[in-house]
C-alpha positions in Angstrom: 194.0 168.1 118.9 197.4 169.8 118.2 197.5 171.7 114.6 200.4 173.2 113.1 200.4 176.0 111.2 203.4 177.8 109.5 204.2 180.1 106.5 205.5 177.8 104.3 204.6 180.1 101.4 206.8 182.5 102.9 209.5 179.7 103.3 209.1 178.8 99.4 209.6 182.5 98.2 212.7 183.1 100.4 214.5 179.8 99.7 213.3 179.6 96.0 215.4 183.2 95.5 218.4 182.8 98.2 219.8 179.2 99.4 218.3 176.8 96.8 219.3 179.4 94.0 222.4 179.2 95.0 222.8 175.7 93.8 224.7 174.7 90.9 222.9 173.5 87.9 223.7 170.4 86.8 224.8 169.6 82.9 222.3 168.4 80.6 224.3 166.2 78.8 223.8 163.6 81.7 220.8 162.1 83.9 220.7 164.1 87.5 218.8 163.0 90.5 218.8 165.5 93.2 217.6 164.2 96.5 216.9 166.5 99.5 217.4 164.3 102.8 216.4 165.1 106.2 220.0 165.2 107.9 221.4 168.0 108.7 224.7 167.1 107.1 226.4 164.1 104.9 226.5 160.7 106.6 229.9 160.0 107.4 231.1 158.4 103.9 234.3 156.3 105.0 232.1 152.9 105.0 230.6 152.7 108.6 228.1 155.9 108.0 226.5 157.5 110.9 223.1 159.1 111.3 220.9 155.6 112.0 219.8 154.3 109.0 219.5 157.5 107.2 222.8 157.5 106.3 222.8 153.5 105.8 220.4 154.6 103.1 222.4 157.2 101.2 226.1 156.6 101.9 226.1 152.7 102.7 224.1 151.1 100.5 225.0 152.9 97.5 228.4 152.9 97.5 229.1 150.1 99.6 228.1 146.4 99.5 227.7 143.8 102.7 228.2 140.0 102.8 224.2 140.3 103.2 221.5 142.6 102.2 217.9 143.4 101.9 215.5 142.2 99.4 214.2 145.9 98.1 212.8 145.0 94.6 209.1 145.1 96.2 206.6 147.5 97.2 204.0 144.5 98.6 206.8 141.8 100.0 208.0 142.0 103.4 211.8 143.1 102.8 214.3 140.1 103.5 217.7 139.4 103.9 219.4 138.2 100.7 222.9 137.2 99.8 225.4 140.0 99.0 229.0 139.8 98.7 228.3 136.4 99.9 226.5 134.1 98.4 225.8 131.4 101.0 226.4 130.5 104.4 225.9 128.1 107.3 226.2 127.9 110.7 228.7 124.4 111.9 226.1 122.0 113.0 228.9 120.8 115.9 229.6 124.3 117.2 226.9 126.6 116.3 229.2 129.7 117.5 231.1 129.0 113.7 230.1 130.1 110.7 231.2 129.7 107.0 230.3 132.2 104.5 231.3 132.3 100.5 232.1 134.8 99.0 230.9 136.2 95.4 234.1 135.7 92.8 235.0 137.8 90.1 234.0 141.5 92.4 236.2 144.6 92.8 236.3 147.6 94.7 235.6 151.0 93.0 240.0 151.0 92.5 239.9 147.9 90.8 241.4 145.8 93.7 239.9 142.5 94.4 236.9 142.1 96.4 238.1 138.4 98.9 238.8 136.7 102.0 241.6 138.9 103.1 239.2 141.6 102.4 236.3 140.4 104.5 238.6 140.0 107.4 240.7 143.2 107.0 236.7 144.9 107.3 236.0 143.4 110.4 238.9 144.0 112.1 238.8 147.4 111.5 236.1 147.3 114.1 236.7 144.5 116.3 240.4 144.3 116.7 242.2 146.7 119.0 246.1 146.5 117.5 244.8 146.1 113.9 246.4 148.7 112.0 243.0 150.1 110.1 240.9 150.1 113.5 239.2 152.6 113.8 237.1 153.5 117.2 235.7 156.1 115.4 233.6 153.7 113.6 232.6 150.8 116.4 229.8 152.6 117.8 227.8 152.4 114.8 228.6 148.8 114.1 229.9 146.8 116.5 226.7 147.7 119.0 224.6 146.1 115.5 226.3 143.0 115.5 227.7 142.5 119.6 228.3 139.0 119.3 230.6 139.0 116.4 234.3 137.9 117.5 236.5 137.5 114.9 237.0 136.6 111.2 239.2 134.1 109.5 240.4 133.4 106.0 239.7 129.5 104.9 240.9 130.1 101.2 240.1 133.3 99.0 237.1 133.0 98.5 235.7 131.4 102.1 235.8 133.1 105.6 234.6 131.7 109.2 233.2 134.3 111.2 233.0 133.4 114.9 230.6 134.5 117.4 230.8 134.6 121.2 228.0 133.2 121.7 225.4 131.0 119.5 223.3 134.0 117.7 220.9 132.8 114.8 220.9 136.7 114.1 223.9 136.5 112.8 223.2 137.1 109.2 220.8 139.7 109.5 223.3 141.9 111.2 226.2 141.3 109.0 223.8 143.7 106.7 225.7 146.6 108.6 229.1 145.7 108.1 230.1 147.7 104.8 233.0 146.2 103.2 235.6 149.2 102.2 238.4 148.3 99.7 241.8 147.6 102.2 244.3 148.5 99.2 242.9 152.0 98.6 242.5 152.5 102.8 246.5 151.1 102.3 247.7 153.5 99.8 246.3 156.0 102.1 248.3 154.8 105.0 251.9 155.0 103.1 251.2 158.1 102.3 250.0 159.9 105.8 252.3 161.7 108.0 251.9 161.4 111.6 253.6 160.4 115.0 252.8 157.0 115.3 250.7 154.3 113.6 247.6 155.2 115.0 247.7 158.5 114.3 248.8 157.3 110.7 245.9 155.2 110.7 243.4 158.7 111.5 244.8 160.4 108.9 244.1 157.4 106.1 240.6 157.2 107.0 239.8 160.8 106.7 241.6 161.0 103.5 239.6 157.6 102.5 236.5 159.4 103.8 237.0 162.3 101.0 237.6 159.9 98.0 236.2 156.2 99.0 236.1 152.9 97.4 233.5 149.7 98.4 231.9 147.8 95.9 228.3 149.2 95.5 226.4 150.3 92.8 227.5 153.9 92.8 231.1 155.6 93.7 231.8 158.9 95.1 233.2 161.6 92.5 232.8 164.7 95.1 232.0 165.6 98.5 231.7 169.0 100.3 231.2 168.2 103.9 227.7 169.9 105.1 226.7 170.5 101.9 226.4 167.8 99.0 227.4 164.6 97.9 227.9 163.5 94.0 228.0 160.1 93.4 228.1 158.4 89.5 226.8 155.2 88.3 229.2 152.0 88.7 228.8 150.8 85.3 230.9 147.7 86.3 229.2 146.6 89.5 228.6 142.7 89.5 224.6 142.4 89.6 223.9 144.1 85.9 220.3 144.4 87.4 221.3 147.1 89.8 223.9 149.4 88.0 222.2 152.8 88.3 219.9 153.6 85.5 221.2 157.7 85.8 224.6 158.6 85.6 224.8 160.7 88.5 222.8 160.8 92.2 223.4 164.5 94.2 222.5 164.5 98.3 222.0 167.7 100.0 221.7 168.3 103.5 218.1 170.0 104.6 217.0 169.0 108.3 213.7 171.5 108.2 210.7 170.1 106.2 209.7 173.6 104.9 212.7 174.1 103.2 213.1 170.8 101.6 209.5 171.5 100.1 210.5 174.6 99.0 213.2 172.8 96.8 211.5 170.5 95.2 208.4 172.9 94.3 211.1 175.4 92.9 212.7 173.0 90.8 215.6 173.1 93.0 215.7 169.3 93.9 214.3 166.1 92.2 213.1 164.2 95.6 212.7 165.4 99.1 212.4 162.7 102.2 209.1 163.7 104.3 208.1 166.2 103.0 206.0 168.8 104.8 202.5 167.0 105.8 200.9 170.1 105.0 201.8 170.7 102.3 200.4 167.4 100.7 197.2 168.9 99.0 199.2 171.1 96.9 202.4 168.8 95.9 199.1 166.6 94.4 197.6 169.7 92.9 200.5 170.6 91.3 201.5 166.9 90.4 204.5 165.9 92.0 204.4 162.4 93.3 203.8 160.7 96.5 204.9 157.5 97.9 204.2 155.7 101.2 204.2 152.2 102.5 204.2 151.1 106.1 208.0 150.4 107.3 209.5 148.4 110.0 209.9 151.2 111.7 208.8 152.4 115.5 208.9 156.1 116.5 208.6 155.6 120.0 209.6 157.1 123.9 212.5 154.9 125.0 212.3 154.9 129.2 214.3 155.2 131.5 214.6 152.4 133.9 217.7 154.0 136.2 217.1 154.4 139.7 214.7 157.4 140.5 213.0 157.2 137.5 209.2 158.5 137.2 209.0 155.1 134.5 209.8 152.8 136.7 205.9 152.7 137.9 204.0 150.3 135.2 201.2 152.4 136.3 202.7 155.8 134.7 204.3 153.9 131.4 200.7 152.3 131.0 198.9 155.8 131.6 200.9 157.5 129.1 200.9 154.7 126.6 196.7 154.9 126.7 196.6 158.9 127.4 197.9 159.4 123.3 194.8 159.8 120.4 197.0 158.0 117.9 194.5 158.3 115.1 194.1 162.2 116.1 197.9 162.6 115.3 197.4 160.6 112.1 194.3 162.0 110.6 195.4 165.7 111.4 198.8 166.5 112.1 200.7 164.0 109.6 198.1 164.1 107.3 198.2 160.3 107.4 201.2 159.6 107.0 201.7 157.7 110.0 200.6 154.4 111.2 199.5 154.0 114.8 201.8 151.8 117.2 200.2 149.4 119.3 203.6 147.5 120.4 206.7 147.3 118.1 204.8 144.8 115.6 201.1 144.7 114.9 198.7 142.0 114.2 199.9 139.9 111.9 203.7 139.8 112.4 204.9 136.6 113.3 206.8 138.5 116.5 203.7 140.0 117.8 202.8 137.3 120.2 199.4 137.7 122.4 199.7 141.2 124.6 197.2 141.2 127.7 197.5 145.0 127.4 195.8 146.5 124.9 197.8 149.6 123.6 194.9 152.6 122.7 193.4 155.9 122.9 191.4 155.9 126.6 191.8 159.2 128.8 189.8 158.1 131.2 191.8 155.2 132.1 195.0 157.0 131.9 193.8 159.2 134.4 192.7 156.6 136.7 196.1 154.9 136.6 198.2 157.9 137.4 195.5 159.0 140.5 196.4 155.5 141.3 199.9 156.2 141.3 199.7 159.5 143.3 199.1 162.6 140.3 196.3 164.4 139.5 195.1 167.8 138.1 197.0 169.3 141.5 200.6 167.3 141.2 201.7 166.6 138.3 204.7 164.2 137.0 207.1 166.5 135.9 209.2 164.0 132.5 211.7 165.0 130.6 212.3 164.0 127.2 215.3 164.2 124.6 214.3 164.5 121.1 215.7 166.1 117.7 214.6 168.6 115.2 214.9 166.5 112.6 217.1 163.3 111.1 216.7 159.7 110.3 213.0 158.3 110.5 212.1 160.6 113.2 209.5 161.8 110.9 208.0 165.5 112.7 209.6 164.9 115.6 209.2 168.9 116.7 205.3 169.0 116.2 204.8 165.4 117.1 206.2 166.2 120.7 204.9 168.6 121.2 201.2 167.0 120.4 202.3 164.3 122.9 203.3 167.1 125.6 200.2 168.5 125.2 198.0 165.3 124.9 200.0 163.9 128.1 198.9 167.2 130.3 195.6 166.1 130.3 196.9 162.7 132.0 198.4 164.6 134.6 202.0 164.7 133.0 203.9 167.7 132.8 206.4 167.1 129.6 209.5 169.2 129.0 211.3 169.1 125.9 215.0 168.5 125.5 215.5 169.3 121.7 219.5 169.0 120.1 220.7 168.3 117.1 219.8 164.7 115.6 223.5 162.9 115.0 224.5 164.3 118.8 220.9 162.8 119.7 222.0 159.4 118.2 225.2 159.3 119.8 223.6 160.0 123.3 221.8 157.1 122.5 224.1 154.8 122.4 225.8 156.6 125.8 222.3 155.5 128.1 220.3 157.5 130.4 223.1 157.5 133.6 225.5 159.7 131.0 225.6 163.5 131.5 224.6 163.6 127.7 221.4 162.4 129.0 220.9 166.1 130.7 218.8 164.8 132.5 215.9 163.1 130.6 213.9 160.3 131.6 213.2 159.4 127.9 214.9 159.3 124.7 212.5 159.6 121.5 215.2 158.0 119.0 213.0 155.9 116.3 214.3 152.6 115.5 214.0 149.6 113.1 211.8 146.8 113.1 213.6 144.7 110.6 215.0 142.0 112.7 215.1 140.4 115.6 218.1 141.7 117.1 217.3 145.9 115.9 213.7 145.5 117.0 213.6 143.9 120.2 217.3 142.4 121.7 219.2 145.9 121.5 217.2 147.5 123.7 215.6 144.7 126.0 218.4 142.1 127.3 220.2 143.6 130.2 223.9 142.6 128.4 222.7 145.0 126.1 223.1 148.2 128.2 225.7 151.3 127.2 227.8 151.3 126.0 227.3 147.8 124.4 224.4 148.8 121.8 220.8 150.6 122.7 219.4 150.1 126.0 219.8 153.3 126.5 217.1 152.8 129.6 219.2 150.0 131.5 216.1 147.8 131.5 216.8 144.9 133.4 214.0 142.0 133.5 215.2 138.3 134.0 211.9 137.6 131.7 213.3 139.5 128.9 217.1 137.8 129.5 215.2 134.1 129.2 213.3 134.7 126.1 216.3 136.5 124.3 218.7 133.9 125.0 215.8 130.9 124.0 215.2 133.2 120.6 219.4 133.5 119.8 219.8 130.0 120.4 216.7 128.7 118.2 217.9 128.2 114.7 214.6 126.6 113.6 212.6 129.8 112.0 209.4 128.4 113.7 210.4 128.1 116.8 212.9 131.3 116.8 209.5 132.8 115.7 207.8 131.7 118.8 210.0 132.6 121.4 210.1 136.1 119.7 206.9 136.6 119.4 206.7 135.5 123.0 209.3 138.4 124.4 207.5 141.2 122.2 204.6 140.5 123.8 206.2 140.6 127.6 207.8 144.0 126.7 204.6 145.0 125.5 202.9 144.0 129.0 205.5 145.9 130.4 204.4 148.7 128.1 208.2 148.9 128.0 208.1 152.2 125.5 205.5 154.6 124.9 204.8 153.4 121.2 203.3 155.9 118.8 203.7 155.9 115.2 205.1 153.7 112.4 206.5 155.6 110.0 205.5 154.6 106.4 208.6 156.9 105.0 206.9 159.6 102.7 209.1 160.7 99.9 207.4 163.7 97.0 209.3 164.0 93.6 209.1 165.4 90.5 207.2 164.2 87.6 210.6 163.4 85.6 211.5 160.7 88.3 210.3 157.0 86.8 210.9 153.7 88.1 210.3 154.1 91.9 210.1 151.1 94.2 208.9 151.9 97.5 209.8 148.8 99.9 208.4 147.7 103.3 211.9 149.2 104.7 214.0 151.8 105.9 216.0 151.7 102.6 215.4 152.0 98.9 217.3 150.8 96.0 218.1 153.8 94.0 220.1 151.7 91.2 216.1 151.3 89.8 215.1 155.3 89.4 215.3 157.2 86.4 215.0 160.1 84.8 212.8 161.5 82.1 
């Protein structure tokens, strides 16, 4: 079993005098909560935010609202989708590509322009339509590939909008949870003012002037930013649900990819709340009584394959061997210090979606080895796989030490893993490019973790063949008619039974086709001071940080 030691006492005495010193501290007269997130900078703050859902989390869902959103109130519930800035919808019972939505009345952006129809429509065209003055291509890769069916948007009357699909999609409402809405008139003034050569490069200048002082609806509003280096954002003492305005006056982010040195921060004082902290250093955040919190997300860190012609995955043999070479509870019980829980498929037991696998996903060398002596390796020739990972980001957990426990557990199956290792928002963006682009360098995986939330995130994205680069995330090109059918039967099933079903009935084909090498589920450790009260940790990516205070 891999270990992993470091000098992290060495880390907390260097950082606790030089780059966390450096900090400003913050006035006393008001409530502070300093978080340390694992990016390596500020998710893209314009209203489409980059770095997965990391920067959902921290720059989306704070400062921005969607016409749905997640249920986070509960640390025991399954999170579900709720209305937002909508507060119902249906899909036309004649034409089941139609949808009607209402929208919430009496809302305003952060400029004190009205939240409405026009609104809704402006947002989605600013990633759907082409000649639309506020389109911006800059922000369709992060959204469009998480709602690919979505065509258009019209206005019924102010407070009413169809959306149409291409297709029938009963996902419909779950993925409208990624399209922010940011405030048109404060994107417009914006746009008068910027000097440029034509409209569109008008249009580039507004956004990144937008980006540096923005307006949505959300609980919180930006009142600075310093690229690379912190985010302030301040209560929104107006915001339409009175249960969510923030209970502190102001929220600080600050960039810190390596795990070490977010620890560092929080045990000097430097920062209220670090995401994932360093596993080992567990026993003495408890000694020293900071706070822990866990709870199993929807979450899969995972090897996505590559399916593309030449491919050493393209043998069932090989993606079974490596899927049963991997001593998930080894990795849980010592590297992550438990803070993991072991992936047998993208959903366990339980989950309506997990359906009835034939292949049971688990620890046995023995029959790893068989399979790939089967296939042509052994201790003599080994498979030679290539994998592109990051050093840190958005649910990726350990991603360093947890390859390289899989690189060494794999040698023993006759694999012979190289590492690809690059920076985590190029890695995300190389995602969405697939395995045939030169971004690829070469790799026959991709280790990107990804969300389990719904139907479309967990399973469509990366199994339908439609759903290839650079549509959304098969970054793999997998392409099984199987897989097509039961997607198609699942979008077009608007009974939740039934939809069920035919879900669960495709997660258990891909995992058959031990279509990734699942590992992990992340259950999204956080450690934070004492001082912070009122922490709800959710069965999700996100958190509502409206609900935290401060001692």
């Amino acid at each position: 079993m891999l270990t992993k030691k470091n000098t992290r006492a060495a880390w907390i005495a260097v950082l606790a005098l030089t780059t966390v010193a450096a900090w400003p501290r913050e006035a006393s007269a008001e409530t502070v909560l300093r978080i340390g997130m694992t990016a390596a900078d500020i998710p893209r703050t314009l209203g489409q935010p980059d770095q997965g859902f990391e920067g959902n989390r921290f720059t989306g869902l704070t400062m921005y609202d969607a016409l749905t959103g997640w249920d986070l109130s509960s640390a025991e519930k399954a999170s579900v989708v709720i209305p937002g800035l909508a507060t119902e919808w249906k899909v036309d019972d004649a034409d089941k590509t139609k949808w009607v939505f209402k929208l919430r009345p009496g809302v305003t952006f952060h400029d004190g322009s009205p939240f409405n129809a026009d609104a809704v429509v402006w947002n989605v065209e600013k990633v759907l339509k082409q000649d639309a003055p506020q389109f911006d291509a800059s922000q369709v890769g992060v959204t469009a590939s998480r709602m690919p069916t979505l065509a258009s948007a019209k206005k019924i009357d102010d407070m009413t909008v169809e959306l149409t699909t291409k297709e029938p999609d009963s996902f419909l409402p779950i993925n409208l949870t990624n399209l922010f809405m940011a405030s048109p008139a404060k994107w417009q003034h914006f746009y008068d003012k910027a000097e440029g050569a034509d409209a569109k490069a008008k249009s580039q200048a507004a956004w990144t002037a937008f980006a540096k002082d923005a307006a949505g609806t959300g609980p919180w509003k930006m009142a600075s930013f310093t690229p690379r280096e912190r985010l302030e954002l301040v209560k929104n003492a107006s915001y339409w649900d009175k249960a969510r305005v923030p209970k502190v006056d102001k929220m600080v982010l600050l960039p810190m990819p390596e795990a070490n040195a977010r620890t560092a921060a929080l045990l000097s004082g430097q920062v209220d709340w670090v995401e994932a902290p360093a596993p080992d250093a567990l026993p003495e955040l408890k000694q020293r009584g900071f706070k822990l919190y866990a709870n199993e997300q929807p979450h899969v860190w995972p090897w996505q394959f590559s399916r593309v012609e030449g491919s050493p995955w393209n043998d069932i043999r090989v993606r079974k061997a490596a899927n049963l070479c991997v001593d998930r509870e080894g990795l849980k019980d010592g590297l992550l210090a438990g803070l993991m829980v072991p992936a047998t498929g993208t959903f366990e037991p339980g989950h309506p979606w997990r359906g009835k696998p034939s292949f049971e996903i688990k620890y046995d060398k023995a029959a790893a080895q068989k399979l790939m002596q089967e296939a042509g390796f052994g201790p003599n020739k080994k498979l030679t796989v290539k994998t592109q990972t990051s050093a840190s980001g958005s649910g990726q957990m350990q991603p360093l030490p947890m390859n390289e426990y899989l690189q060494q557990a794999l040698a023993e199956c006759y694999f012979d893993v190289q590492l690809d290792v690059i920076e985590w928002n190029t890695l995300f963006t190389n995602w969405r490019r697939g395995a045939k682009d030169p971004s690829a360098n070469g790799s026959h995986a991709t280790n990107v973790t990804y969300a389990a939330m719904d139907p479309f995130f967990a399973l469509v994205r990366f199994l339908q063949s439609g759903m290839a680069p650079p549509v959304s995330n098969n970054w793999g090109f997998i392409n099984n008619p199987k897989f097509d059918e039961l997607v198609k039967k699942a979008r077009q099933t608007f009974d939740p039974a039934a939809r069920d079903a035919a879900l669960a009935e495709l997660h258990a084909a891909s995992v058959d086709d031990a279509a990734f090498l699942y590992v992990a589920h992340d259950v999204g450790p956080r450690a934070m001071s004492p001082k912070v009260t009122g922490v709800v940790q959710p069965k999700s990516w996100f958190i509502d940080f409206s609900l935290v205070s401060m001692k």
